[in-house]
C-alpha positions in Angstrom: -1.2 -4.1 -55.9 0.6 -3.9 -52.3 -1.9 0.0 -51.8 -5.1 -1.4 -53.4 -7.6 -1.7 -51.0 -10.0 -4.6 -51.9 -12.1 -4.9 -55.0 -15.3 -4.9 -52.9 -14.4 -2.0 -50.8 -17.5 0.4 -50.0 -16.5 3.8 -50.0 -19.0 6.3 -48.9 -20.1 9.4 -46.3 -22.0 9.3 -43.1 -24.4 11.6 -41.9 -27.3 11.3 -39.2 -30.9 12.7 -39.7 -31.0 15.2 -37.1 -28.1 17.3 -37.9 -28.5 17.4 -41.8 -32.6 17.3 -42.4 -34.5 20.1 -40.8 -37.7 20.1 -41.3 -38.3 19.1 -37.8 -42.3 19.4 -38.0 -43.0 18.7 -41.5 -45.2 16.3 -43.1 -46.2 14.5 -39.8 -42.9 14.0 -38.0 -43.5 14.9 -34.1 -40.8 15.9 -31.5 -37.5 14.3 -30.9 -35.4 14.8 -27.5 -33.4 16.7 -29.8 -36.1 18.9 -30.4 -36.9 19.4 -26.8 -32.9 19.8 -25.6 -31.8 22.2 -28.1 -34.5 24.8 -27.3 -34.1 24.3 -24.1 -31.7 27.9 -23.3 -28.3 26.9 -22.4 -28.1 23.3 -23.7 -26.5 24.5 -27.0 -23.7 26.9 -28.1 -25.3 30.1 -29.5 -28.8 28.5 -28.6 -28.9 26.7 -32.0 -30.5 23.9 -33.3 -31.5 21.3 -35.8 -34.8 23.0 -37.3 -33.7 23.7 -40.1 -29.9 22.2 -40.0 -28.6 22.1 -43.9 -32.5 21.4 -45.5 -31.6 17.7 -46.7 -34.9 17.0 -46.7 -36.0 19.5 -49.4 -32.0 19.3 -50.9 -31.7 15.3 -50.8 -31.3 14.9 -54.3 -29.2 17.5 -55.0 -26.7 16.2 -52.4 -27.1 12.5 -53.4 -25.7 14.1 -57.2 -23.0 15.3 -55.3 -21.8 12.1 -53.9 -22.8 10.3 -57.0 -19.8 13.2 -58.9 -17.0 12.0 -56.8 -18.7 7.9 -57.4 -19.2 7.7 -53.7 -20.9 3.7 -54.0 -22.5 3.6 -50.6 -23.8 6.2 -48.5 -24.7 5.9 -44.5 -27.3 8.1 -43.3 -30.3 7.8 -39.9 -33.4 7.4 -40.3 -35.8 9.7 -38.4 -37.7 7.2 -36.1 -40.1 10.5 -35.6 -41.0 10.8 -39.1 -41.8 6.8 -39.6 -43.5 6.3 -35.9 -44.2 10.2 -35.0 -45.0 9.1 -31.4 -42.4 6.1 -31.4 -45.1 3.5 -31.0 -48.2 2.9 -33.2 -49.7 4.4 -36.5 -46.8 4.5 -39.7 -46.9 8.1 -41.2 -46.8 7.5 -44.8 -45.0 10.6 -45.6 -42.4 10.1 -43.8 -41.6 6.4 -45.2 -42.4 8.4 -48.3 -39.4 10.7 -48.2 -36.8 7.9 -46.7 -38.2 5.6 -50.2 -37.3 8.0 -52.4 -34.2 8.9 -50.8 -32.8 5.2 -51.0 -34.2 5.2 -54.9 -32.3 8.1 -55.8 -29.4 6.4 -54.3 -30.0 3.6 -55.9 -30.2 5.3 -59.2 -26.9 6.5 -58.7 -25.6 2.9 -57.8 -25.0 4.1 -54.7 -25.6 1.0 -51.5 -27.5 2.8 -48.9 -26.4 2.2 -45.0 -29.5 2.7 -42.7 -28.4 3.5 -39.3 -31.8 3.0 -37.7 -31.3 5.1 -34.2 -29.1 8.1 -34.3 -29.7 9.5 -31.1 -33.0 10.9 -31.3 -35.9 9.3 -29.4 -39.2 10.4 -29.5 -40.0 12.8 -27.0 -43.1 10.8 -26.1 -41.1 7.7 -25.6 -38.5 10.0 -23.6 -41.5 11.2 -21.5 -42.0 7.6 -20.3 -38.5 7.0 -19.3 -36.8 6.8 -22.9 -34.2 3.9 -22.5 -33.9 3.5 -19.3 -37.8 2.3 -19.4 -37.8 -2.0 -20.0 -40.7 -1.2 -22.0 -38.5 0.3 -24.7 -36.7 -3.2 -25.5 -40.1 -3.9 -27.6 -40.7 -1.0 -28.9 -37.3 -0.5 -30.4 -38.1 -4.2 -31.8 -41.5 -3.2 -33.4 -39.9 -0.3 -34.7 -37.0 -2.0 -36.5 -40.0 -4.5 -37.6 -41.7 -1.5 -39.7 -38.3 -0.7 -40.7 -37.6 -4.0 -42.7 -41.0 -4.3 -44.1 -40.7 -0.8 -45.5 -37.1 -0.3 -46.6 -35.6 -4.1 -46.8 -36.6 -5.5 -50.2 -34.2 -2.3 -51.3 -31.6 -2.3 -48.9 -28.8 -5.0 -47.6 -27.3 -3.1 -44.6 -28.9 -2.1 -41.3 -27.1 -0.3 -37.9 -29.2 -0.8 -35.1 -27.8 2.1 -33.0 -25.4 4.8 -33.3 -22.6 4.9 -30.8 -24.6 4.0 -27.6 -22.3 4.6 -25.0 -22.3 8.4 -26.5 -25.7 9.0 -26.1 -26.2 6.3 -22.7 -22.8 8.3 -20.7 -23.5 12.3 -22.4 -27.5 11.3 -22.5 -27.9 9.8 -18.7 -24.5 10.2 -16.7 -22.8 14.2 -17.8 -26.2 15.4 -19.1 -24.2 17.3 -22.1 -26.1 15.8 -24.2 -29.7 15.2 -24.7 -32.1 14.0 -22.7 -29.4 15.7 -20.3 -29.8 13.5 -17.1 -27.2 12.9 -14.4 -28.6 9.9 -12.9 -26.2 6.2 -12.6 -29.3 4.5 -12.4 -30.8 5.3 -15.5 -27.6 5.2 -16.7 -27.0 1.7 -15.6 -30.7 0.9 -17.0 -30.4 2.0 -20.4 -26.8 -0.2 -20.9 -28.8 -3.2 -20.5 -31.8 -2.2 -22.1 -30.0 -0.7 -25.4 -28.0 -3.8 -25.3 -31.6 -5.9 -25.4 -33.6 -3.8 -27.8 -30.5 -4.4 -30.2 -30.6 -8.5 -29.6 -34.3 -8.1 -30.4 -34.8 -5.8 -32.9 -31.8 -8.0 -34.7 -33.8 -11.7 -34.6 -37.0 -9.5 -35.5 -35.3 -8.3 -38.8 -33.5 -11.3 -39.5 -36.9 -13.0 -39.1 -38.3 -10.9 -41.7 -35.2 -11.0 -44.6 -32.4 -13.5 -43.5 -30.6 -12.2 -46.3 -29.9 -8.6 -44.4 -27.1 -7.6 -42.9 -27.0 -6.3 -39.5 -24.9 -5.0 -36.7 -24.4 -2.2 -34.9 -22.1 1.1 -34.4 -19.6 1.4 -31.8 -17.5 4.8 -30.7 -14.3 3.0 -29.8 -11.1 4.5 -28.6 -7.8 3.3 -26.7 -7.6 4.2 -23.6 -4.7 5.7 -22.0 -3.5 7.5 -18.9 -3.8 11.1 -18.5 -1.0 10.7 -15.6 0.9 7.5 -14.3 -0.5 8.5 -11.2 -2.3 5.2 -9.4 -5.4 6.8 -9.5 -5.7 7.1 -13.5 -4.3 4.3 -14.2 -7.9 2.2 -12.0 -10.0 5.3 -14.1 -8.5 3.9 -17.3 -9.8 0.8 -16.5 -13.2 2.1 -15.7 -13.6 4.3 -18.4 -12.0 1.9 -21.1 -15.3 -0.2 -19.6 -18.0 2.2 -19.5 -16.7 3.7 -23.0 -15.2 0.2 -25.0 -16.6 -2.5 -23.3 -20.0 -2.2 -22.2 -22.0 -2.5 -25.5 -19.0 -4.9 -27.3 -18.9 -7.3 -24.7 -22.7 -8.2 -24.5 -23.1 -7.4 -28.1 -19.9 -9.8 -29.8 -18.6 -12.1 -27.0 -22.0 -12.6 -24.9 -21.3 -11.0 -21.6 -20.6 -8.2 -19.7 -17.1 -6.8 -18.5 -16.4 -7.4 -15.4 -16.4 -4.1 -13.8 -20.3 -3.7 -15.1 -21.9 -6.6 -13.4 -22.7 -5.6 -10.3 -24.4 -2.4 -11.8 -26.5 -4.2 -14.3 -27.7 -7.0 -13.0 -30.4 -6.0 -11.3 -31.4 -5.1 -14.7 -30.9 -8.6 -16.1 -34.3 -10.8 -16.6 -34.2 -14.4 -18.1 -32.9 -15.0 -21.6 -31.7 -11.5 -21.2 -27.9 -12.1 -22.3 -29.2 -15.1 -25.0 -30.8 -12.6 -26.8 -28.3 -9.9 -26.7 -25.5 -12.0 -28.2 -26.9 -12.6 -31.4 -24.5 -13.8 -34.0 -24.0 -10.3 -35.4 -22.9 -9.7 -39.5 -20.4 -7.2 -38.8 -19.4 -4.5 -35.9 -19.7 -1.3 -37.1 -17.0 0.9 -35.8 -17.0 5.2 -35.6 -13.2 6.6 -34.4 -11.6 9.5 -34.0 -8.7 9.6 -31.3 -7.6 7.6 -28.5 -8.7 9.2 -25.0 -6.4 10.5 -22.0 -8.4 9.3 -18.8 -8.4 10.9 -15.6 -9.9 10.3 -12.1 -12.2 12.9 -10.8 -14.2 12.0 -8.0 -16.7 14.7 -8.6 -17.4 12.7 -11.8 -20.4 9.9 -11.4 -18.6 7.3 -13.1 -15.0 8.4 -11.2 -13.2 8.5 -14.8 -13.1 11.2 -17.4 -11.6 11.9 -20.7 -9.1 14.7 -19.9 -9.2 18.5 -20.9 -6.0 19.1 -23.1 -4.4 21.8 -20.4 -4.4 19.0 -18.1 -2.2 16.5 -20.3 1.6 16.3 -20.2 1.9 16.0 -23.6 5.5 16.2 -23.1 5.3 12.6 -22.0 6.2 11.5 -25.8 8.5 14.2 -26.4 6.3 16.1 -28.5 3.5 18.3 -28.4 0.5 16.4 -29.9 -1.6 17.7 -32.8 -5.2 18.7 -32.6 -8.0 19.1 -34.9 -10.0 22.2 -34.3 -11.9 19.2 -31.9 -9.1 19.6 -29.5 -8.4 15.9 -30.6 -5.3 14.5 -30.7 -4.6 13.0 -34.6 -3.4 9.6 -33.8 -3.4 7.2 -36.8 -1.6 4.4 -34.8 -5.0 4.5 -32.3 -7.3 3.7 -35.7 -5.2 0.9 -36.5 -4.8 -0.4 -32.5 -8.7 -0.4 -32.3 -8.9 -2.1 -35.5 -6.9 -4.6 -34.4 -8.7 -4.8 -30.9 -11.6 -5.7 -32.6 -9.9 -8.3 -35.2 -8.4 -9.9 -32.2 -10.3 -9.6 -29.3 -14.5 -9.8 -31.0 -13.5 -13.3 -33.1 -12.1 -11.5 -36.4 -15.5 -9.9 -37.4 -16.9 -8.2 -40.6 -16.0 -4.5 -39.1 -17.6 -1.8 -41.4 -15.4 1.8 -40.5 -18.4 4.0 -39.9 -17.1 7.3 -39.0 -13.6 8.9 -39.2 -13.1 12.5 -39.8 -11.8 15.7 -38.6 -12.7 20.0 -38.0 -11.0 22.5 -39.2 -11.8 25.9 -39.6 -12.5 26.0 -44.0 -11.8 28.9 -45.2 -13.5 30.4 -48.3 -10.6 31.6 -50.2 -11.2 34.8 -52.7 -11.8 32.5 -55.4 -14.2 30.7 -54.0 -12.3 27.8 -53.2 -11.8 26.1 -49.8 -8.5 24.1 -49.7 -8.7 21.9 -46.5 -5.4 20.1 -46.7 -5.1 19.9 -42.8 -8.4 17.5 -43.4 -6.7 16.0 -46.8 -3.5 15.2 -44.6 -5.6 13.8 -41.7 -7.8 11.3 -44.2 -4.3 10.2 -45.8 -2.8 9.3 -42.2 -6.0 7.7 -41.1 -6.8 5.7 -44.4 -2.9 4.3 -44.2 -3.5 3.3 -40.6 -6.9 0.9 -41.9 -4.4 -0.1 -45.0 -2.4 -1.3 -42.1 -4.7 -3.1 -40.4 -6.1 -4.7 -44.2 -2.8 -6.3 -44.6 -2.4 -7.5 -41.0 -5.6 -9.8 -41.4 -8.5 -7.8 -40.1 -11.7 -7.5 -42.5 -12.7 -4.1 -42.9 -15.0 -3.8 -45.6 -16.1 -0.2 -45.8 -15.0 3.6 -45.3 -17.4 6.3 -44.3 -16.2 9.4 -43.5 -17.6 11.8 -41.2 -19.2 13.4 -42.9 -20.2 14.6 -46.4 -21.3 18.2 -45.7 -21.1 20.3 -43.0 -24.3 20.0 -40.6 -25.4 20.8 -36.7 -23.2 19.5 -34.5 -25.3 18.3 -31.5 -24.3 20.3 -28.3 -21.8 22.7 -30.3 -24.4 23.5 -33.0 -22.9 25.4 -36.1 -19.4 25.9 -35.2 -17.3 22.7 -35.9 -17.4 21.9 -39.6 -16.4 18.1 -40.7 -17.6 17.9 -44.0 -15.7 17.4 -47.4 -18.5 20.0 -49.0 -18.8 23.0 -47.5 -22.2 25.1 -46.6 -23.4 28.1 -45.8 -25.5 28.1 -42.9 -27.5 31.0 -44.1 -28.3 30.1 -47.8 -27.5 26.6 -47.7 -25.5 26.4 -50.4 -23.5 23.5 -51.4 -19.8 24.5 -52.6 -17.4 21.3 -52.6 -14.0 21.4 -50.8 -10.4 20.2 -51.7 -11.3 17.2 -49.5 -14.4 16.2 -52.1 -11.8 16.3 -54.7 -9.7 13.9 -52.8 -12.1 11.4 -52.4 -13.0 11.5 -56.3 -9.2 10.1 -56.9 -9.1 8.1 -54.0 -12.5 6.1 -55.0 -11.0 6.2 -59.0 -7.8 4.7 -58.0 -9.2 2.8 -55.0 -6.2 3.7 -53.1 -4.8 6.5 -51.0 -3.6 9.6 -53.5 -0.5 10.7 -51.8 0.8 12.9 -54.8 -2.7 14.9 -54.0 
C-alpha cells in the first residue's frame, strides 16, 4: 500500500548510556569525561549530572516492558566502555559485560533487535588523561576495545555503531569546549578527525574479522547547511561549516577521502595506509537529524563558521516566521528528506539506518495524570512523511529510532529539555507514558504514519 513502509522496517528508540544509566561507580565501572565535566562547576545547567540520570541500570527491565507494550522490534542504546574496560585499556570487568548480557537477553525476549552504539561520547577519563582522541595511540585501543565487544555481545547481536555523531563530540569536545572534555584547541581538534576516522576503519576490519556476518557502520549528525545572511561572508562559512559538520567523517568514512577544505589541516596527521583503512566498505551509514543549520561567520570563532543564534536570523527571508521546538530548532521536514537524499545520492545509495529524530517540548502533567504531547505527535508525523518521501524516491532506509524513549540528562543542559515519548520524574523516577508512546503503538501496528491520531 502507497503509506506502508516496508515489511522489514525496524522501528525502535535510541538512548545513550550516559544520560539514562546512573550508576556511575557501581559494580566496577571507573570515571568517564562525563563524569569529570559535569562536576566540574559551571560546565552544566543547574550543576547537574549523570550520576544517577533515570536509574536504567537498576530499571532496565522495567523499561525494556515498556517498549516491548507499544511492540517497539529494535531498540538502540551505548554501551558504557567504562563499565566493560573501566580504565579503557586492559582487564574486562565481568560485571559490567554482565549487566549489558542481560540487557540484550531481555530484549531479546521481547523480540526486540538490539542496536549497540559502541562509543557515545564518553571516554574513559584515563584514556582522556593521555590525550583522549586526539592521542594516535587511541586508534588501537578503540580497536581492542570493539574486539572485546564482539567476542562478548556478537553471537547475540547483528548491528554495531562504531561512534555516535563524532563531529558533535570532536567540534563541542575540542574546538567550543561546550561540551566535554571542553577544550578549545584546532590542533587537537584537527587530530581527533583523523584519528576517530582511523579507530572506526580499524575497529570495523577487527569486528568483521571476528563475525563477517555483523553489520557495521557508523552514526552521523547531518544537517543542510544554509546561509544565516546572503552576505559574502556566510555564504564561504557555509561552506566551511557544511565541511567541518557534514563532510569530514562521511567523506573518509563512505567515498575514501577527505573534503577538500580539510586537507591541509589533517595531513600532517595522515601515516601510511591511513585513508585504506578508513574507507572500509561500510554495511550502512547510520544517520541522527534534527534541523537544517543557519551558518554564520564569526571570526572570533576557531573554525570561522557558526551555527547561528535564532535572534540573529531573518526569518522573514521565507515569508514566515519559522517554528521551533523548545530546542530553539527550526521543524523542517523538507531538511530530513534533503539529507536523506544527500546520502542516497552523493555516499553510493547506502543501507542508511535513521538513528535519531526527535523533538523538546515542555510535557505537561495534566490533572489526570496524562501528558498529551501533540506538538511532539505533529512533529514525528511531519518528520516520518518526509523519510516516506525519501522511501519512495529510491533511498534505502531501513530503520526509525526516535530520540528518545524516556526522558534522560541532556549532556551540557542536564534536566531541562525532555525528548522522550515516556515521561519521568526526575526525583522518583517514575515511568508514566505520554500521548507520543501511544502514537508509536499504532504507528508500529499499522506500520504506517496514523494521521487520524
Amino acid at each position: 500500500m502507497k503509506n506502508k513502509f516496508p515489511n522489514d522496517f525496524f522501528w525502535g528508540t535510541a538512548t545513550a548510556s550516559y544520560q539514562i544509566e546512573g550508576a556511575t561507580d557501581k559494580d566496577g565501572k571507573s570515571k568517564s569525561i562525563w563524569d569529570t565535566f559535569t562536576h566540574t562547576p559551571g560546565k552544566v545547567k543547574n550543576n547537574e549530572n549523570g550520576d544517577t540520570a533515570v536509574d536504567h541500570y537498576h530499571r532496565y527491565e522495567e523499561d525494556i516492558e515498556l517498549m516491548a507494550n507499544i511492540n517497539l522490534n529494535s531498540y538502540r542504546f551505548s554501551l558504557a566502555w567504562t563499565r566493560i574496560i573501566p580504565e579503557g585499556i586492559g582487564k574486562i570487568n565481568p560485571k559490567g559485560v554482565d549487566f549489558y548480557s542481560r540487557l540484550i537477553d531481555k530484549c531479546l525476549e521481547k523480540n526486540i533487535e538490539p542496536f549497540i552504539t559502541l562509543y557515545h561520547w564518553d571516554l574513559p577519563q584515563s584514556l582522556q588523561d593521555k590525550g583522549g582522541w586526539a592521542n594516535r595511540d587511541i586508534t588501537n585501543i578503540f580497536s581492542d576495545y570493539s574486539e572485546a565487544i564482539v567476542k562478548n555481545f556478537g553471537d547475540r547481536c547483528n548491528h554495531f555503531i562504531t561512534f555516535n555523531e563524532p563531529q558533535v563530540f570532536t567540534i563541542h569536545g575540542y574546538v567550543d569546549g561546550y561540551m566535554a572534555p571542553g577544550y578549545k584547541d584546532l590542533e587537537k581538534y584537527f587530530a581527533s578527525i583523523h584519528n576517530v576516522n582511523v579507530a572506526h576503519g580499524k575497529a570495523f576490519q577487527a569486528m568483521k574479522s571476528l563475525n563477517n556476518n555483523i553489520k557495521i557502520g557508523c552514526t552521523l549528525n547531518m544537517a543542510p547547511c544554509i546561509p544565516a545572511t546572503k552576505s559574502s561572508e556566510d555564504l564561504h562559512a557555509t561552506k566551511l561549516f557544511d565541511t567541518y559538520w557534514n563532510r569530514s567523517f562521511a567523506d573518509p568514512m563512505y567515498l575514501g577521502r577527505y573534503p577538500e577544505l580539510l586537507i591541509d589541516d589533517v595531513s600532517k596527521h595522515i601515516q601510511q595506509d591511513d585513508m585504506k583503512n578508513i574507507f572500509q566498505k561500510n554495511d550502512f551509514i547510520g544517520l541522527n537529524h534534527y534541523q537544517h543549520i543557519r551558518i554564520k561567520a564569526d571570526n572570533k570563532s576557531l573554525l570561522k563558521a557558526r551555527g547561528a543564534f535564532n535572534d540573529e536570523l531573518p526569518f522573514g527571508l521565507d515569508g514566515k516566521d519559522a517554528k521551533l521546538t523548545l530546542m530553539g530548532w527550526e521543524i523542517v521536514p523538507d531538511a530530513y528528506y534533503d539529507q536523506i537524499m544527500d546520502l542516497k545520492n552523493n555516499y553510493g545509495n547506502p543501507n542508511i539506518y535513521l538513528t535519531e529524530n526527535g523533538a523538546a517540548y515542555p510535557d505537561l502533567i495534566e490533572k489526570n495524570g496524562e501528558i498529551n504531547d501533540t506538538d511532539r505527535i505533529d512533529y514525528f508525523k511531519k518528520y516520518l512523511s518526509a523519510v516516506k518521501k525519501s522511501i519512495d524516491d529510491g533511498a534505502k532506509v531501513k530503520s526509525y529510532f526516535a530520540w528518545t524513549f524516556m526522558d534522560n540528562f541532556e549532556w551540557a543542559l542536564g534536566f531541562e529539555k525532555r525528548f522522550g515519548i515516556v515521561h519521568v520524574d526526575f526525583k522518583t523516577l517514575k515511568r508514566t507514558p505520554k500521548k507520543s508512546y501511544y502514537f508509536f503503538k499504532k504507528l508500529v501496528e499499522q506500520n504506517s504514519i496514523p494521521f487520524d491520531f
